[in-house]
Each structure stands twice: as structure tokens, then as C-alpha cells.
LUMGUDREN-42878 format. One line per field, with one value per residue (C-alpha): x, y, z; chain; residue in three letters; residue number from 1. Coordinates in Angstrom, 3 decimals. Layout:
xx: (X:...)
yy: (Y:...)
zz: (Z:...)
cadena: (A:...)
residuo: (ALA:...)
num: (NUM:...)
***
This chain:
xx: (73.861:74.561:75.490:74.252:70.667:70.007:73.066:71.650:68.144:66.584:63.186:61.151:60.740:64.332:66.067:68.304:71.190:70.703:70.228:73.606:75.072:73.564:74.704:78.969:78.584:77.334:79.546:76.472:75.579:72.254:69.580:67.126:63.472:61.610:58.185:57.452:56.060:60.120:58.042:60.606:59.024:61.501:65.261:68.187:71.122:74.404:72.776:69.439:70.882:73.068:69.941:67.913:71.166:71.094:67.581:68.959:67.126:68.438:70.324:67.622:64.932:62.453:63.668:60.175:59.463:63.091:62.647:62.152:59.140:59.356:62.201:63.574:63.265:63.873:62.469:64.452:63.921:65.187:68.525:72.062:72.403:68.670:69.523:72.915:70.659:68.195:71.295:72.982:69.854:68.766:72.371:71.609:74.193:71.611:69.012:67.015:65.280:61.633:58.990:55.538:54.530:57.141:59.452:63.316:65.073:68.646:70.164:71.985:75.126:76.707:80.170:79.071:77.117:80.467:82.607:83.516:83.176:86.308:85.681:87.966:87.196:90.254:90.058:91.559:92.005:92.929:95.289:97.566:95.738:98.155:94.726:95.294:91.842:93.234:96.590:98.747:97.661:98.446:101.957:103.693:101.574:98.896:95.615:94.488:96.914:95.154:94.129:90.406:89.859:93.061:93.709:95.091:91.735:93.429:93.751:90.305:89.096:92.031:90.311:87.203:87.655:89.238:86.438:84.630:86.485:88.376:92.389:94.003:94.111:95.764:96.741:97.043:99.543:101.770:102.025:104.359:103.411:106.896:104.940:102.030:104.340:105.975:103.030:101.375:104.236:103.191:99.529:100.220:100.022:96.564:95.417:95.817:98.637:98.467:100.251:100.975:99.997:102.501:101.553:104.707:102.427:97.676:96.355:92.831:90.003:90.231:93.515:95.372:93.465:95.515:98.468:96.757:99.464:97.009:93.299:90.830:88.992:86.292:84.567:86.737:85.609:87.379:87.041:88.443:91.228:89.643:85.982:84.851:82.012:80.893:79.071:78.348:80.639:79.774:76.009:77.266:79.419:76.319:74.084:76.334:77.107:73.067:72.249:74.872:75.669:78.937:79.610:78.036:77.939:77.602:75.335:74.328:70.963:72.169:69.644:70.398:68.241:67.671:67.760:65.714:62.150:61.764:59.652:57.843:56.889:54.790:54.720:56.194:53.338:53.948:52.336:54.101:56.088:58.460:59.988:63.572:62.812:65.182:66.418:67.295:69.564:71.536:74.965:78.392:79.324:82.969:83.134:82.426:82.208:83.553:83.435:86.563:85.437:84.770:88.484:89.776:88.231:90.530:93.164:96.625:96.328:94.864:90.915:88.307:86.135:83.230:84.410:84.459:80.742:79.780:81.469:79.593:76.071:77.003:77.430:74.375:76.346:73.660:75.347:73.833:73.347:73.665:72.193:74.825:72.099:75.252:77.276:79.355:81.752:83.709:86.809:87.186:87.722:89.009:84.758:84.419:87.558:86.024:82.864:84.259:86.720:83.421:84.300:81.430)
yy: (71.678:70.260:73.543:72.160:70.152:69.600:67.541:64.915:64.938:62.738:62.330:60.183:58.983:57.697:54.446:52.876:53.771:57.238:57.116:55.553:58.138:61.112:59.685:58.930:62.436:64.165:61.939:62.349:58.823:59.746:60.266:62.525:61.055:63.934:64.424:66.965:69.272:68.496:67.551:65.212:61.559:59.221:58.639:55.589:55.384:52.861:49.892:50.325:49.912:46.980:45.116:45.912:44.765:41.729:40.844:40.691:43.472:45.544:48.840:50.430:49.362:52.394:53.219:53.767:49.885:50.465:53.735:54.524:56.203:56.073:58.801:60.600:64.251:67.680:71.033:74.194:75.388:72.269:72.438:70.988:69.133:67.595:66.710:64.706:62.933:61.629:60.533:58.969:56.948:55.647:54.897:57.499:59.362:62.106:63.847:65.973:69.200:70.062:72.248:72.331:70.725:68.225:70.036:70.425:72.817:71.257:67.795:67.769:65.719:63.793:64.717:68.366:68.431:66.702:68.768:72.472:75.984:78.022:81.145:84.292:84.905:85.248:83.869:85.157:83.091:84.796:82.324:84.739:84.354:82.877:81.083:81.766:80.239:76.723:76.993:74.550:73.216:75.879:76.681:74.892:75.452:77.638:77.358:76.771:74.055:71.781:68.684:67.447:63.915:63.552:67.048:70.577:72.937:75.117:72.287:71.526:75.312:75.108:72.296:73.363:76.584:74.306:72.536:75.218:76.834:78.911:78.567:81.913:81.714:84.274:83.128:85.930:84.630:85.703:83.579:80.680:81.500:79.341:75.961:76.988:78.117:74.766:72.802:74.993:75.932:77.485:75.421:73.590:69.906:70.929:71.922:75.912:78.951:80.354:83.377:84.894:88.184:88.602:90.405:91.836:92.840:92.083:93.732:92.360:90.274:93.359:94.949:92.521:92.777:96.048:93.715:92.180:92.756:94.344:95.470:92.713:92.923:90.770:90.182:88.498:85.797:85.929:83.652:82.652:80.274:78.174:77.394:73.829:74.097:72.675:75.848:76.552:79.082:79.380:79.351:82.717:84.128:84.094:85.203:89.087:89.355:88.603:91.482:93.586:94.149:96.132:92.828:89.996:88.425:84.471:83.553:81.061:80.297:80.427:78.822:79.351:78.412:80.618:78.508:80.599:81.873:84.078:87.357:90.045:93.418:96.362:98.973:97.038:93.960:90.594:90.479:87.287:83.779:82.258:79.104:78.809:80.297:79.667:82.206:82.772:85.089:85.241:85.578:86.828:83.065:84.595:84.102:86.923:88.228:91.910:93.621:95.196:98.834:97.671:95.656:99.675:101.422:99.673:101.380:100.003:99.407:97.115:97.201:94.598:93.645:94.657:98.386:97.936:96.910:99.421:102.143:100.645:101.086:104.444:105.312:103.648:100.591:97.581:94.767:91.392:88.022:84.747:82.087:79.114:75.743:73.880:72.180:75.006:74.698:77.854:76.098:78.580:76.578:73.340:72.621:73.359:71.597:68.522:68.938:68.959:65.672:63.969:63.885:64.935)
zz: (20.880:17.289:15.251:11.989:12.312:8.326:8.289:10.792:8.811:6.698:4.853:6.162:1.902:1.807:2.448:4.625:2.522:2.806:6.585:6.639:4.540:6.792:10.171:7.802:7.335:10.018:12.355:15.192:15.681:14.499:12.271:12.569:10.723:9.170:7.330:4.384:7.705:8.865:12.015:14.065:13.024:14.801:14.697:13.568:15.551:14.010:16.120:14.779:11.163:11.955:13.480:9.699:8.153:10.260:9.035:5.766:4.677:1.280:1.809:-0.465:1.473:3.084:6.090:7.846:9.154:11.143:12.927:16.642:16.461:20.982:20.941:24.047:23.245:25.476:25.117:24.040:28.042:29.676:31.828:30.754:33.796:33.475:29.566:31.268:33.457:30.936:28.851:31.770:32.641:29.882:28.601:25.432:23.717:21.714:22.602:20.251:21.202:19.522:19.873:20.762:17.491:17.316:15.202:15.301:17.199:18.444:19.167:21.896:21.588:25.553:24.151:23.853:27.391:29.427:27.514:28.658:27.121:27.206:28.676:28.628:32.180:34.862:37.751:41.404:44.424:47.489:49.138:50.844:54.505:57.244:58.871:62.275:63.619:62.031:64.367:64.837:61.462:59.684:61.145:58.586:55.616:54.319:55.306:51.172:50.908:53.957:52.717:52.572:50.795:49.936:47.857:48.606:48.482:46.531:44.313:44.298:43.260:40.722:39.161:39.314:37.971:34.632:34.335:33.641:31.020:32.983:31.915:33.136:37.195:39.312:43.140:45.431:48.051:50.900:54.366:53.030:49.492:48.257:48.958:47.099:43.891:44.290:44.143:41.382:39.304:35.893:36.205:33.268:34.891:36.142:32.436:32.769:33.347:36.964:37.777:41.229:42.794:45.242:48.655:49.959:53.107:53.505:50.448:51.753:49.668:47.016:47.575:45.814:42.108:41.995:41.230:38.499:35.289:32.863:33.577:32.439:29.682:30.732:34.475:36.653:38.955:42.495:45.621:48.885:49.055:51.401:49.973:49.683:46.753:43.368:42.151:38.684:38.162:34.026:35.476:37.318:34.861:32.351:34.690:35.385:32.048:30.641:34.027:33.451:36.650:38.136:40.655:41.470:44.774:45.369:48.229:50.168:52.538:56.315:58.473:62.688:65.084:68.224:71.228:73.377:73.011:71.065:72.608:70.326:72.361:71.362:74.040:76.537:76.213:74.293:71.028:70.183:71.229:68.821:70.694:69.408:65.692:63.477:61.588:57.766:55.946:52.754:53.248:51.216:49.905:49.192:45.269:43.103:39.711:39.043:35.612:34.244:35.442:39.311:39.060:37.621:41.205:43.415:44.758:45.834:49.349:51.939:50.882:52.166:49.068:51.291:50.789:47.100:47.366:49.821:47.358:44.458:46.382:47.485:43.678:42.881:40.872:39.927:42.400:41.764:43.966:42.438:44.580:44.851:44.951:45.690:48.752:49.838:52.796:54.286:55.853:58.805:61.801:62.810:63.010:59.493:58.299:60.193:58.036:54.447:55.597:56.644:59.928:61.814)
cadena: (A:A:A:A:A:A:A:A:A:A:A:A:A:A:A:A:A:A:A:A:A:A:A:A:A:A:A:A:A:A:A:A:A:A:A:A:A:A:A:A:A:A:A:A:A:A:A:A:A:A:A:A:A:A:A:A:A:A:A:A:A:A:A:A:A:A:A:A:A:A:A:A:A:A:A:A:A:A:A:A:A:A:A:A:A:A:A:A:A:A:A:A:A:A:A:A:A:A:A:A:A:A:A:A:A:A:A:A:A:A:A:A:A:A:A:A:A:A:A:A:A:A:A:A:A:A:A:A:A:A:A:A:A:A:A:A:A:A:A:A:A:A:A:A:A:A:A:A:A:A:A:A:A:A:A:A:A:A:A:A:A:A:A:A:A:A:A:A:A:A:A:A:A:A:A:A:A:A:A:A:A:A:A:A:A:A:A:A:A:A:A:A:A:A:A:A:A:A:A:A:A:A:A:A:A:A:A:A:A:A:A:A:A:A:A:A:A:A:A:A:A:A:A:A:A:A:A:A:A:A:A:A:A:A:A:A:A:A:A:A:A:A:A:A:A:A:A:A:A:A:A:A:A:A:A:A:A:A:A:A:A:A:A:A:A:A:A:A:A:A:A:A:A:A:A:A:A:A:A:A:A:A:A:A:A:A:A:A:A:A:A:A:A:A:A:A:A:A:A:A:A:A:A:A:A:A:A:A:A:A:A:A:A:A:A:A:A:A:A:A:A:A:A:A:A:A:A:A:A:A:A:A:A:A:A:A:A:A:A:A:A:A:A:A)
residuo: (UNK:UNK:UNK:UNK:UNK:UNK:UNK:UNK:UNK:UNK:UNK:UNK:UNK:UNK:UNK:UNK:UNK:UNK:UNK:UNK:UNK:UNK:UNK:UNK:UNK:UNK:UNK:UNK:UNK:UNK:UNK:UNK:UNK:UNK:UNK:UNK:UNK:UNK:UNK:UNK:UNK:UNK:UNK:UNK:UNK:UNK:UNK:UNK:UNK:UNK:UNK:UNK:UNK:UNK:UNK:UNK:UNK:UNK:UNK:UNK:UNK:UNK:UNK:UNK:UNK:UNK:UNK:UNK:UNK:UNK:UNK:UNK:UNK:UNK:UNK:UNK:UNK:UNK:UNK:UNK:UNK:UNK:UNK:UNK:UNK:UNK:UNK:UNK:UNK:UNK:UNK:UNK:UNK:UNK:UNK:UNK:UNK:UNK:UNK:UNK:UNK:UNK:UNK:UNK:UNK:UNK:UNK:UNK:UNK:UNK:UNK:UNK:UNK:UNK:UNK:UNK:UNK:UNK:UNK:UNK:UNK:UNK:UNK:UNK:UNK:UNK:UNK:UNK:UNK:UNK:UNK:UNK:UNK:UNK:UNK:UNK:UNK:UNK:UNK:UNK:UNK:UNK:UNK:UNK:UNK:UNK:UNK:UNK:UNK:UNK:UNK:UNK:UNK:UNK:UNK:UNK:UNK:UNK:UNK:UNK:UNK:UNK:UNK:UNK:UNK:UNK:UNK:UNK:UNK:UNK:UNK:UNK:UNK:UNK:UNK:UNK:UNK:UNK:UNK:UNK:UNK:UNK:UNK:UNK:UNK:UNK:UNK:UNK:UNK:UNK:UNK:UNK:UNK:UNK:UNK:UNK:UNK:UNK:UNK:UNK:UNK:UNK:UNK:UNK:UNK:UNK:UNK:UNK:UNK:UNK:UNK:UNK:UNK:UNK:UNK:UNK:UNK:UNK:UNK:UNK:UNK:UNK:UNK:UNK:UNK:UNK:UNK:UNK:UNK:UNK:UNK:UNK:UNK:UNK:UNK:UNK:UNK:UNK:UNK:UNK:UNK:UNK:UNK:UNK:UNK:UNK:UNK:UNK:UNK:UNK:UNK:UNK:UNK:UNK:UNK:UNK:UNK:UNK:UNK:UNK:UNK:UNK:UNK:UNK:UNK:UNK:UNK:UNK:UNK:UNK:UNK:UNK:UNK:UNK:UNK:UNK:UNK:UNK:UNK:UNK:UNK:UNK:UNK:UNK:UNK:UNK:UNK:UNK:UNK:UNK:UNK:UNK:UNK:UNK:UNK:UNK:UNK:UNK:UNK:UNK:UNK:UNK:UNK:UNK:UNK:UNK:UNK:UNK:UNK:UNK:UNK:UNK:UNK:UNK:UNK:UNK:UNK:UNK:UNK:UNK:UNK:UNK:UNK:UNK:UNK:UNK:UNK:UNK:UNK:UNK:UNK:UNK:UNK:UNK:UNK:UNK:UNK:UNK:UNK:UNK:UNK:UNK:UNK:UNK)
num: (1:2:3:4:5:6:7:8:9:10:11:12:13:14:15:16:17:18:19:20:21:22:23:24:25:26:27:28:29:30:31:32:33:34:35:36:37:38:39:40:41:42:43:44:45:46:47:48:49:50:51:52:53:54:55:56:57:58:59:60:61:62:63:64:65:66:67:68:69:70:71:72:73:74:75:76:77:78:79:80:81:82:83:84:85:86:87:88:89:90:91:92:93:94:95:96:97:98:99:100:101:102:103:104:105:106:107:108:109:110:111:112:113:114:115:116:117:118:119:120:121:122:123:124:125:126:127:128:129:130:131:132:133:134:135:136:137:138:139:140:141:142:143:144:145:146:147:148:149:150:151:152:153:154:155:156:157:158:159:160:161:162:163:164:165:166:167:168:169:170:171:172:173:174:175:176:177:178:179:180:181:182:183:184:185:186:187:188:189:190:191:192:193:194:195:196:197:198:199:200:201:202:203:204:205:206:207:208:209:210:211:212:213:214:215:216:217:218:219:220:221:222:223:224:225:226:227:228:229:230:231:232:233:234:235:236:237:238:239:240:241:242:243:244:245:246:247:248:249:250:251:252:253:254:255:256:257:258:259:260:261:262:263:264:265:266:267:268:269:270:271:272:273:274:275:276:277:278:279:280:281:282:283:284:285:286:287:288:289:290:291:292:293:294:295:296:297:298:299:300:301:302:303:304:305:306:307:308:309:310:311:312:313:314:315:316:317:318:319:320:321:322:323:324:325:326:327:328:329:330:331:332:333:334:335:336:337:338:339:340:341:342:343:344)
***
């Protein structure tokens, strides 16, 4: 939101001379029409000032008989992505923010919500796998580097992770890890610096943070190298550090259906029929978040990430789920590769 609100506001008493002056200075687009309550009355954008200009009326004429009194307005609660969409549909720029009794709280600003927050985070993508289930494709090339809509998905978490903040990526590689450094170089033509943790020989999902250079100083987001997603990974960032947890898992809802009947028993008699239930379960979405004392537990040797959780449970370590509300494909098999290139 706009940092400083008193610089977009002006008394409702004042002219149209001053309202140009406040939205010169301010550099908004805006003006934001208070009373002597500083109760939001109404706003005046540039056009609106240009059409009273038009009119030929005087610069130091009130401004009340030109304001939009019929305002689009948010609450403090309401979402970033719901604020874009109001904007986006009604072709609006600013949006203020008010409370209950009409008075100012924010403005937000649709260069501030499409822009991005730089985080401090790191980022790890584990793209050393030789994806064996995706043979012959991947006999030439790793399995992240397979192309789906015209882009490498290693690419495609690469740029998402960017545009989110996130400018200091790690790639964990080993099977044909050359064509992946040759594609990625440095990272600076995709807008960040991307280093490499080298696997001489499988460090697993958590083995390879032990070849981070330094320990992090702040959580760590880590994911497969062969996800398909659009998650909000700031939205889960914010969420472990606001819980405090020691790791956060991203999950996903995983509906199967049975395709048999279903049969409950109690001492050997049916209590109940389910025909072809389906069943639902949460399950590991493979991106995480680890704080910098859960990245300083793991040893330097092959270690599944699952262990790391397991240990952390064991010592009675807050672990977290963040639900990903998002599409989310887990390019495993030739099946799944078919469904993220639209194919089926």
C-alpha cells in the first residue's frame, strides 16, 4: 500500500488547484477527498480534473461539484489478488482502503500490487534426478530440463521463484548437470544469481543442502525439479515465518476413487457399503520451507527430506502444512508429462 496517505489527501474545503497540487506531489494519480472527521468523502484522479478544466471552470474553483463521490474502495482484510481483480475490471489504477466508518486506512497503488517484494529467502531446486520413469526422454537430458509449452520446467520454477522476490537460487544437480549450467549460467538473463550444488554421487531431497556455501540466515524454500505449479510461494514464506514453525510442508488435496465397493465389518458382519468411495488425503506437494536451524541438522550424506521431518517430529519440532489452492502438476511419468503439455 501507499506508505504515506496525508500526502494524497485533501480537504474537502479546498479547490481544484490544490487537488492538482496534491496528486504533482504525491505522484499517485490521485486525490484522496476528506472531511474535518478525515472520513474518505470521494476522490479526483488527472482525468477528472482535465474534464473540470474542459468546462472552463477556474483553477480556484471548490473542488466539491467535481468529485466522485461513487468510489471503489477495499477493506484493510481484503486479499492482494482480489484488490488486482477489482482494478483489472473496472480498468482502475487506485484503490483506497477504509474502515468501518469510512475512514482512511491505505490506498493501494496497481504498480505496487503487480510489482514484487524482494525477499532474502534462498531458494533450492533439486534437479540432480536422472528420471528414470520418463526413459527414453530423459536419456539425453535431465528430466527438469523437459519441455512443457514451449519452456524447460526448470525454467519455469526459476521464473517463478523471481517473481516472487526470490533472487538467490541454488540448483542441486548431477545426471547431465553440464546442460543445465549451460542453459542457466550465472542466472543473470533470467533476473537472479543461481549457484550450483554439485552432487558428485545422490545426496537425496535433503542431502544436498549440506553443500549449501554458508548456513542461511533466513528459511529456505526448497522444491522438486520437476513440479508444474503457480503457488504463492511469498503466501508460504509469510505464513512459517508469522507460525514459527521448524519446516513447513506444501500440500496438496489428492482425491482417488476406489473402484470397488467398499465393505465396512465389525465382528465379522457388514455394518456398511460404500460403492466405489473416493478417497481424500493430503499429500507432501514437494516444496518446502526450512528455517536456518532445520537446514544446520542435516548431515553430509544421502538423506531423504522425509527423514529430516520424521527427526523433527521425533524431537517434538512444530512442522507446519501450507495448503497449495493452486494447479500443481508432479511431472513423474510420461502420464503426467502428458497432463501439464495439455495433452490429455
Amino acid at each position: 500500500m501507499y506508505s504515506d496517505l496525508k500526502e494524497c489527501c485533501v480537504s474537502i474545503h479546498k479547490t481544484l488547484f490544490d487537488a492538482i497540487r496534491i496528486i504533482d506531489q504525491a505522484g499517485a494519480g490521485i486525490a484522496l477527498v476528506i472531511d474535518d472527521q478525515e472520513r474518505l468523502v470521494g476522490t479526483l484522479t488527472d482525468g477528472d480534473i482535465r474534464r473540470a478544466i474542459l468546462q472552463k471552470n477556474r483553477l480556484d474553483s471548490p473542488l466539491l461539484p467535481y468529485i466522485k463521490k461513487e468510489y471503489f474502495s477495499v477493506s484493510e482484510n481484503e486479499g492482494r489478488a482480489n484488490v488486482l481483480d477489482l482494478m483489472q475490471a473496472h480498468l482502475i489504477e487506485q484503490i483506497p482502503v477504509i474502515d468501518q466508518e469510512k475512514k482512511l486506512i491505505g490506498l493501494h497503488l496497481i504498480h505496487s500490487i503487480l510489482g514484487t517484494q524482494d525477499r532474502p529467502n534462498w531458494a533450492v531446486i533439486m534437479a540432480g534426478g536422472k528420471g528414470t520413469r520418463l526413459y527414453p526422454l530423459t536419456k539425453n537430458i535431465p528430466k527438469p530440463m523437459v519441455n512443457v509449452a514451449g519452456r524447460p520446467i526448470l525454467e519455469r520454477l526459476v521464473l517463478h521463484l523471481v517473481s516472487h522476490g526470490i533472487h538467490h537460487i541454488f540448483l542441486s544437480v548431477n545426471y547431465l548437470s553440464d546442460i543445465i549450467k549451460d542453459h542457466f549460467g550465472n542466472g543473470e538473463r533470467f533476473g537472479c544469481q543461481i549457484e550450483y550444488l554439485n552432487e558428485d554421487e545422490p545426496l537425496g531431497t535433503a542431502g544436498s543442502l549440506s553443500l549449501l556455501p554458508q548456513p542461511p540466515t533466513h528459511p529456505i524454500l526448497v522444491m522438486n525439479g520437476d513440479l508444474v505449479m503457480n503457488a504463492d510461494l511469498g503466501a508460504m514464506l509469510d505464513y512459517h515465518e508469522q507460525c514459527n514453525y521448524h519446516a513447513t510442508i506444501g500440500v496438496k488435496t489428492y482425491s482417488h476413487q476406489v473402484p470397488y465397493g467398499c465393505v465396512t465389518l465389525q465382528n465379522d458382519c457388514i455394518v456398511k457399503i460404500d460403492e466405489k468411495p473416493d478417497l481424500v488425503q493430503q499429500v507432501n506437494a514437494g516444496i518446502y520451507v526450512l528455517s536456518p536451524k532445520a537446514v544446520q541438522t542435516i548431515p553430509k550424506q544421502f538423506y531423504p527430506i522425509t527423514d529430516l521431518f520424521s527427526s523433527a517430529l521425533e524431537k517434538n519440532h512444530r512442522l507446519g502444512a501450507f495448503n497449495l489452492d493452486c494447479d500443481w502438476v508432479d511431472i513423474g511419468q510420461h502420464d503426467q508429462l502428458k497432463q501439464a503439455r495439455g495433452e490429455v
